[in-house]
Structures are given as C-alpha cells and as structure tokens.
N, C-alpha and C positions, 0 to 999 in steps of 0.2 A: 575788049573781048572778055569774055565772063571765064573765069580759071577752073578749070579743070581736068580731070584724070581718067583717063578712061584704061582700065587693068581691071587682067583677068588675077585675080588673087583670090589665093584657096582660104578661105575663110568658112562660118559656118553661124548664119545669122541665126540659127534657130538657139544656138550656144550661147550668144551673148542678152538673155531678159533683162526687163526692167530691173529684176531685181539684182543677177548678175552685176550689172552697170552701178546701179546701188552700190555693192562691197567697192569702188572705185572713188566714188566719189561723197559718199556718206561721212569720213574723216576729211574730209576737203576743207580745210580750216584759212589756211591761206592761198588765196587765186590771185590772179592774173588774167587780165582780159586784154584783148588785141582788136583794135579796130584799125582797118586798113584805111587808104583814102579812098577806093571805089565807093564804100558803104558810107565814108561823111559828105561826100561829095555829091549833089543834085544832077540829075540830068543836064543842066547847064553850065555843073562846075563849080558851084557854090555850094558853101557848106550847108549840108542838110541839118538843119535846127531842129528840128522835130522829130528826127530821127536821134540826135543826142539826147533831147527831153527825154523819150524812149529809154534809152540806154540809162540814164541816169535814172530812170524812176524805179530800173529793176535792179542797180548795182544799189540804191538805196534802201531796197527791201531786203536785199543780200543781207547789207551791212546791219542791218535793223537784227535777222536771225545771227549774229553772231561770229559772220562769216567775215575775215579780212581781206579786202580788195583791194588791187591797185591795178589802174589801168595804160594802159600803152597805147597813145593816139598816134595816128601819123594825120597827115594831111596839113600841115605848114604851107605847103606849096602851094597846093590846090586853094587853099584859103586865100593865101595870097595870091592866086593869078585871079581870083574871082573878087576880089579888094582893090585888085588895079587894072582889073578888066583886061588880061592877056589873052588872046587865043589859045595859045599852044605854052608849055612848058617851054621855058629857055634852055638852050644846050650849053651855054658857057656860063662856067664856074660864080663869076661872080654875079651874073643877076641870077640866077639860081640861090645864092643866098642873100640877096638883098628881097627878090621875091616870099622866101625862107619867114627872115625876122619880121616881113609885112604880117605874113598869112600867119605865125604864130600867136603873135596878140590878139588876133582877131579867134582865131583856135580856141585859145584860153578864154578869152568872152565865153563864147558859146557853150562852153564846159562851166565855167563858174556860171552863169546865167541857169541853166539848168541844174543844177547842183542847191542853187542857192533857193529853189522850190520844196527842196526839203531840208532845210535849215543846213546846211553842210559844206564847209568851206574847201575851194581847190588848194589843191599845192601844185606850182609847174618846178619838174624837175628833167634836166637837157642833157643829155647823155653823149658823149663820143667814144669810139672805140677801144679808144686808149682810156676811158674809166674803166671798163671790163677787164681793160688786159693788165692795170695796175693793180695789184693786190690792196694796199690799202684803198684806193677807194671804192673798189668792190666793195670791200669789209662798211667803208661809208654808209656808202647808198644804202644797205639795211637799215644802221642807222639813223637815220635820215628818216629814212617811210615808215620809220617802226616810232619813231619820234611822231611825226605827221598823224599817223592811227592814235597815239596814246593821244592829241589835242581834240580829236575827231573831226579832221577834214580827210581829203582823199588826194594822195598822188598822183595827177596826170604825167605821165613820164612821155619824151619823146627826143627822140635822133633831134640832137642841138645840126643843124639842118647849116646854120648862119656862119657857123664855122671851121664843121666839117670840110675834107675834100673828098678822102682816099672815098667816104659814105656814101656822095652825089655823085660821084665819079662812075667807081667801080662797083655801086651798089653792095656795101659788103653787109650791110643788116639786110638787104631783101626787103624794103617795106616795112621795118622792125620788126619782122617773124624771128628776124635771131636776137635782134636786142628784145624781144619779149621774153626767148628762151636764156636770154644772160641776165634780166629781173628775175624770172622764176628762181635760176641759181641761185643766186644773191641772197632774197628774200627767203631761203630754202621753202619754196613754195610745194605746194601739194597740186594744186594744176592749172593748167595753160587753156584758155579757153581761145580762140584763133578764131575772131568773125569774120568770112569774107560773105562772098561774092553764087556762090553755092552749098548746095546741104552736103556737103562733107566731099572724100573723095566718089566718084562716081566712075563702074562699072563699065564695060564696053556694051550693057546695051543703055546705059546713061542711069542706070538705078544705085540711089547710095549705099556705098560698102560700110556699113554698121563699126567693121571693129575689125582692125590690122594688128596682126600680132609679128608680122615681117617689115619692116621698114624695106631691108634693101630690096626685096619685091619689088615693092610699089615705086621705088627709088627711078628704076629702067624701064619704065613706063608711064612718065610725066611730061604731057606735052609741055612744048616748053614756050609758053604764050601767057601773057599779061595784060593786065588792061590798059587804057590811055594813059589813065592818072597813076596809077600804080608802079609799083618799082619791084615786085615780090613775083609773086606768082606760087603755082602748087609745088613747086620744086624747092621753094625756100619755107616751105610749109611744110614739107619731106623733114628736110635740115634739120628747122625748130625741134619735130617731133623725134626725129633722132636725139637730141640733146640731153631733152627734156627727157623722155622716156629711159633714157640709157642711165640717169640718174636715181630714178624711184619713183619721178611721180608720174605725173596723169595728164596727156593732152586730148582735148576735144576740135576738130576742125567743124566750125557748123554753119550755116545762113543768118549773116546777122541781122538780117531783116524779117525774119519769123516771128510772128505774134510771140509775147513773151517768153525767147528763147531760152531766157539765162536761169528762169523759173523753171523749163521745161529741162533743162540740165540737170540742176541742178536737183528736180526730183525723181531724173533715172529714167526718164522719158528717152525713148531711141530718135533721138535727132542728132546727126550730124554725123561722126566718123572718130569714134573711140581709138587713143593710140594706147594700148595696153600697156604698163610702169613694166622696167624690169624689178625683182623680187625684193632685191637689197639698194637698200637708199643710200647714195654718196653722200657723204659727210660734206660741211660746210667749204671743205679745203679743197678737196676734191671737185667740187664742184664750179671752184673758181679755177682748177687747172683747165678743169672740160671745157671752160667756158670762154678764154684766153685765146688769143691767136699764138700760133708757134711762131718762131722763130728761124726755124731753121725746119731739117726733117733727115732722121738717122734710118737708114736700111736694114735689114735684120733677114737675118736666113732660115733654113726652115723652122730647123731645130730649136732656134729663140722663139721663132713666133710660137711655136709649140710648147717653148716654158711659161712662156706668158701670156699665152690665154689658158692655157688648160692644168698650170701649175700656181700661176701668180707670182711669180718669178720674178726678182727683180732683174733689171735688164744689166747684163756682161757686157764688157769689150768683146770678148769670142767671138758673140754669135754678130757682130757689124759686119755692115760686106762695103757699106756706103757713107756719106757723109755729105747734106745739100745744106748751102748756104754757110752766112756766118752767125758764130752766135756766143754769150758766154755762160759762167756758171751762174745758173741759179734762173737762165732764159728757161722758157717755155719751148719744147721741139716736140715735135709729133713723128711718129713713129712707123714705117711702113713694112710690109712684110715683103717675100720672095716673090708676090705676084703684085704687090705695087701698090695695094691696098694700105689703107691707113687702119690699122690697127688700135691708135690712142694716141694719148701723148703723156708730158709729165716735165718734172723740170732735171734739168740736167745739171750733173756736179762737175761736168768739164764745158772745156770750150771747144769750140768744134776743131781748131787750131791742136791742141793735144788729141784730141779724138782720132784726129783720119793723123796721129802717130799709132794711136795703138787700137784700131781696127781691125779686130781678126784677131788678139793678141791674149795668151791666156793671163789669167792674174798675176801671175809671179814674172813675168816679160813686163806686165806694165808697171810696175813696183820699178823692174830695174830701169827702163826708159822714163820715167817719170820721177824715180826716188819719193821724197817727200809731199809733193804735189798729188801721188797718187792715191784713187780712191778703188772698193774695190769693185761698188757697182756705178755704173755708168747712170741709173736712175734706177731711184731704190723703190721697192714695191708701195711701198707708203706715199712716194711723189707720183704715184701713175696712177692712170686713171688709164682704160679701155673700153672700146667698143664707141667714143665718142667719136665725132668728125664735125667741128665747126667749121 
C-alpha cells in the first residue's frame, strides 16, 4: 500500500516560497538521504538497478558542489528474497536473517556498481541499536564517515538486518527512518532527506502539505498502513522528523522517484513536505541523549513539568510522583509529564532503586536518606534534552 497521511493541518503554503525553503536548506552542508525498500524494490521484488543509477548520479553531483552525503539504504531483505526467489518475507527470526546477509551483498553490488560510474568508491557500514544507544560508538560512527568523506568514497549505512533481533522483530528503526534520524545526530547533520513512496505528507483531499511546523498535529492523523516490503510507514516518518527537527536541523519527506528530486531540493523547489528545524541546534551531546533509547522512564508533576520546559530547570526529587522500570546511574530515562506525555529525556545520576526512595522528597530529606550517595539534581539541565520522543 502506498503510505500516506491524509490531515487537516493549519499550515499556509502561500508562506513557505522557493525562496523561503532556500533560508533552510542553502547551509545544508551535511545530508542524509534515506531510501526505503518500496522505492529499491521493482514491481516484482527485485532491486531496482536503475533507479539506484538514478540516485547515485544525483548524490554524485551533490557531492561534486560541495555538499557531504551519506546514505541510508534498507532493502537487505527484499534483495535477498529476490536472490533466492522467495514469495513472501519470512516471519521467523532466523531466515529473516539469513535472507538478510543474502540480500546485503547483493545491496552493496548494486550501490558500488552505480557509484563506480562516477569514479567513487562505497563504504558499507551495519548499524544495530545498541551502536546508537552506546556513547562511544555513536561518537565512532562520525568518525568513521568523516574518515570515509576525507578518502572520497561514500557511506552506505544500513540496519546490520543479520543480526539483529529486538530490529526484525519489533521493528524499532521503522524501515531506518529512525536510524536515518540517529545518523543525522551522529554526523550533526543539517538535513534528513526521507525518500518514499509519495510527494510528502498529503492533505484529506490528497494534495501535498508543503511545510508542517506542528509535528504532534500531524502525529494523530497518520494512517497507520505500510507497504508489502516495507517495515516503516508515515508514522515512523512522524518519529524521524520529530527527532530530527527537535534538534536544529531540517527534514524533507518527498517522492523518490521524481525526475531529479535531490536537484529539485536542493535548489528550493517546493517538492515534498518541509519539517521546519526548531531555532537552537542541540550540541553533539545532546544529540546522542535524544537519540538513545531510555531505559527506564520517571513521572513528574505539574509544577516540574512547568520548571522544565518553561524554565530549563534541571529536574528534582520534589517534583517525582513515579518511577517505571529498572535502571542505573549514568542510564539513559525519558521523562513524562502529569498527563503521561513524554516530555524528553537525559541521563540520570541515580538508580531508579534510590529514586522511588526519595520521590516526592525535598533536597535536604534526600541528603539525609541518602548521606553521601546523594545528588541534588536527579538530571541536571546540561544532561536533558526536551521535546524529543525516540
């Protein structure tokens, strides 16, 4: 099924021009592009060759004006069921990843084959959850691609598929719409370019919404339908651009099969569905908290959530009401308000074991039920980050 959204959302296309679009993307120095599998994938299931040639002939004119690129492919799967001639996607774990490590080599063929028309070498680089969620190799993976750019080849990045679980499982990148928005972090990129399946999100009488400056809008109003091969859908395209967005930079959701799209972006052309940056850009650090899975997740009442979004406040024992999961110092916990909402998150200087002790409890009670172990913020305004929701 072809993805998309059909919302009534108060926007005002006449507001966002070419040249508008321009102040957005005209410092766009380091991208990110996302190709789903619907878009590598041929009506029969087979990776579409030619439509990578495509892709690569325009990320190589990218690269030509100056611009740094690295791309995020999925389609493993779908490679490999069309390598070993499967019908249907497998539902259990392990040929899902033996299908996996088929369809990746044959993936990276068709990306270095194309690549290699303009003299330009791949790099394949396989990502699991737990790289995002570990600090140092977050910190890596820059590294790494920032190394790859100085040789001048290109990094194909993709969901390591072969030996994953929680990935194939429970789908937790979505089709890598959120491992594209945990590269963007990483890389501290300037924007997210998301090619699916349609011209951006689209409107209840089916016409595209140019340029969302509400996320959660649009959030409550996303069918929740995917395609055959696909694993993502508009709702983990929501996600991403929540992420992304809530950091500083710039996502675009567009048609990746549009006559030269990335040309058409990139010179401020109204294709696809602009997710507007918030104002102030998250620091490298920051960026890796927003982009982590929690570990746990602490409740908070009014009056907190009120210091901490409208004050910047680091967060108190006082204002706790709750305490979910287990977890220790220095884990990652996301944070939710009085009506249940996810707030942020940040790292925490206790363990949730002390915590639901001094929960509700002002500073000078936690000092004495804790003595020396005690701190006085629970998560101090420098480890939080807000407004994200991985």
């Amino acid at each position: 099924m072809v993805e998309a959204v059909y919302a009534e959302l108060a926007y005002d296309s006449a507001a966002m021009s070419s040249d508008s679009r321009e102040k957005y993307l005209s410092h766009a120095d380091s991208i990110v592009i996302k190709l789903g599998t619907q878009l590598l994938a041929d009506k029969a299931g087979k990776l579409d060759v030619a439509f990578i040639a495509d892709i690569a002939q325009q990320v190589s004119a990218l690269r030509s004006a100056g611009q740094a690129v690295t791309i995020v492919s999925s389609g493993a799967i779908a490679a490999g069921m069309g390598e070993l001639k499967l019908p249907e996607r497998p539902s259990d774990l392990a040929r899902l990843q033996a299908v996996a490590a088929v369809g990746q080599r044959k993936l990276m063929d068709a990306w270095a084959a194309a690549f290699a028309q303009h003299s330009v070498s791949v790099a394949q680089i396989l990502l699991t959850r737990e790289d995002i969620d570990h600090r140092g190799r977050f910190l890596n993976l820059r590294n790494t691609v920032t190394a790859i750019r100085d040789l001048g080849a290109i990094a194909i990045i993709n969901e390591n598929d072969s030996v994953s679980t929680d990935e194939l499982i429970k789908i937790t990148f979505g089709d890598n719409d959120l491992l594209a928005a945990a590269v963007t972090h990483a890389l501290h990129g300037d924007l997210l370019i998301l090619l699916t399946g349609v011209d951006g999100i689209l409107d209840e009488n089916g016409q595209s919404v140019r340029t969302v400056r509400d996320i959660s809008q649009a959030q409550g109003l996303v069918r929740k339908e995917k395609s055959t091969l696909g694993k993502g859908g508009m709702n983990s395209k929501l996600q991403a651009a929540r992420l992304v967005t809530d950091a500083g930079a710039t996502l675009i959701v567009a048609e990746g099969k549009m006559p030269r799209v990335l040309h058409r972006i990139m010179d401020g052309e109204e294709v696809g569905t602009l997710f507007l940056p918030a104002e102030k850009k998250w620091s490298s650090r920051s960026r890796w908290i927003g982009s982590a899975r929690a570990q746990g997740k602490i409740h908070v009442d009014e009056g907190c959530t009120r210091a901490l979004i409208e004050r910047h406040k680091s967060l108190l024992p006082a204002g706790i009401t709750n305490i979910e999961g287990e977890f220790g110092p220095g884990d990652i916990v996301s944070i939710a308000g009085a009506d249940g909402k996810i707030l942020g998150q940040g790292l925490t200087n206790y363990a949730a074991s002390d915590l639901r002790q001094i929960a509700g409890k002002r500073t000078a009670d936690v000092h004495h039920i804790l003595a020396e172990a005690a701190y006085d913020e629970v998560i101090h305004c420098d480890n939080l980050v807000l407004g994200s929701e991985p």
